[in-house]
N, C-alpha and C positions, 0 to 999 in steps of 0.2 A: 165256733167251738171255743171254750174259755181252756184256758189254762191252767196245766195242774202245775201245780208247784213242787219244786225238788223237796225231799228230804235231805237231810245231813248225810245221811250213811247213803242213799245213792250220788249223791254231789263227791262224797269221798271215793266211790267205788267207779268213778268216771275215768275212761280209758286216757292214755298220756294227749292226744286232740279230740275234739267233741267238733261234730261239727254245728252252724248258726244256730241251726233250730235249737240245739240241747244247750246251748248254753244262752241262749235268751228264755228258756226257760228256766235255768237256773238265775236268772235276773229276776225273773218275773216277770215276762213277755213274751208273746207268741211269734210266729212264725214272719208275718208280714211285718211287722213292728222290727224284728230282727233284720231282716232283709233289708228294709227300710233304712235304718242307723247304718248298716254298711255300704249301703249305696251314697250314703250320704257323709260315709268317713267318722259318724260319729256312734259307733259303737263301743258300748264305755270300756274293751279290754280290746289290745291286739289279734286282729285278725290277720290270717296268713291265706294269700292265696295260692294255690295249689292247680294250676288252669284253670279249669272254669268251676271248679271247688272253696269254699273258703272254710276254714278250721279254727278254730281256738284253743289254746294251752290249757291245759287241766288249771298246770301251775300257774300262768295268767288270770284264770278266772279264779282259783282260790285265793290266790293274793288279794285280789279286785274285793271278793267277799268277805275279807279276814280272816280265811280259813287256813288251819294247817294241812299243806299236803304230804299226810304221813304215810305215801309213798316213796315220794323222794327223798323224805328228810327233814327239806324246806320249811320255815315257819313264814308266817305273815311280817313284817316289820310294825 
């Protein structure tokens, strides 16, 4: 199954954690590929594990993308 790619206005419209899947599509990579980088610590934005859950920061991955999350306020640096 290929990967669709986010748009900007759903990348913005993303809840305050996403979890692996959603946000290695918002990288540009699918589900195993995701899994994969975490299992292996190199998932290029902070992951949070939550038991046997793992999540990511809207505002982690916006930064990561150079995106403003003009929910919070926050700009990219």
């Amino acid at each position: 199954m290929a990967t669709i790619e986010m748009s900007r206005d759903e990348l913005l419209g993303l809840p305050v954690t996403v979890d692996v899947v959603v946000a290695g599509r918002a990288l540009g990579f699918g589900r195993t590929v995701a899994y994969e980088l975490v299992k292996r610590g190199q998932f290029p934005v902070r992951v949070l594990r939550l038991g046997s859950k793992f999540r990511v920061s809207r505002a982690d991955l916006l930064r990561y993308l150079g995106e403003a999350d003009e929910q919070s306020g926050s700009e990219a640096a």
